[in-house]
C-alpha angles and dihedrals in degrees: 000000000000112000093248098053086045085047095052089044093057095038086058091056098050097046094049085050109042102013117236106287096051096039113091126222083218091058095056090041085051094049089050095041095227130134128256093244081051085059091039101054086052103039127018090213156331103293095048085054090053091048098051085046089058095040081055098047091044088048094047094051096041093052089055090043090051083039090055084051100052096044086058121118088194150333098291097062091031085067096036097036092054091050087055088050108044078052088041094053090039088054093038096040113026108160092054086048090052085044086052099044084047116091104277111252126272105267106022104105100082088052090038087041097068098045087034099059083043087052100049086040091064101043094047088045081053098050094039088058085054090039092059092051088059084235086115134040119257110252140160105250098251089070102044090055088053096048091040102048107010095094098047098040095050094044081054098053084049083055101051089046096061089246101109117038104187106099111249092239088061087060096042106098088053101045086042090053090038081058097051093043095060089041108046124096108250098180 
């Protein structure tokens, strides 16, 4: 596995774990075996290696979430399908999800701004087709996102906090049908 990949793997331990401030750039070098002047020739310093870590771990999420779109059949199992996802990547990957629940870092927005608009682009392309159709509500997109993902994102952040102990893929289903149901057009 190339250094840097190794690098970014450790770095996201040791954030999830110990937060930013707390977490060393020494102690990341130590666990990868690498030199200072190895860490240095991938990242200039800490906060550029917290900020690839979170870039990673928004990437990763946002590519399941558009996969849980595109494997739909319709609207039904698109909403459903993304709120079992979004459950299935905190469980299976839960220090990317505590990067992603943290404040994002100081100067990413010009680098998150640019996938992130592709990303919402794309999901709001994908609810507007089933929108036409009359099989979901009409909703600015604020509170879509709220109804859609609310329960389960915040679930998740009770999780990786150690307040709730059931695994969030054992909720899924419920919170999935919970979704569907307050989006759904029931007229």
């Amino acid at each position: 596995m190339p250094i840097q990949s190794l690098l970014l793997d450790a770095a996201e331990g040791h954030f999830a774990r110990r937060g930013v401030l707390a977490t060393r750039l020494s102690d990341i070098r130590a666990e990868v075996g690498v030199s200072v002047g190895a860490v240095y020739h991938h990242f200039p310093n800490k906060e550029e290696l917290y900020i690839q870590v979170w870039l990673r771990a928004l990437t990763d999420y946002q590519d399941g979430f558009r996969t849980a779109l595109v494997e739909c059949a319709d609207a039904r199992s698109g909403v459903e399908g993304a709120v079992v996802r979004h459950l299935q990547w905190v469980s299976g990957h839960p220090q990317r999800a505590t990067i992603l629940t943290a404040p994002r870092p100081p100067g990413i927005d010009e680098r998150a701004d640019s996938p992130n608009a592709v990303f919402f682009r794309d999901v709001t392309h994908w609810w507007r087709v089933h929108e036409h159709y009359g099989t979901v509500r009409r909703l600015d997109f604020d509170v879509l996102y709220a109804l859609w993902l609310g329960p389960a994102q915040e679930y998740s952040r009770q999780w990786l906090a150690g307040a709730m102990t059931t695994d969030p893929t054992a909720v899924a289903p419920e919170l999935a049908r919970a979704a569907w149901n307050s989006l759904r057009n029931q007229e």
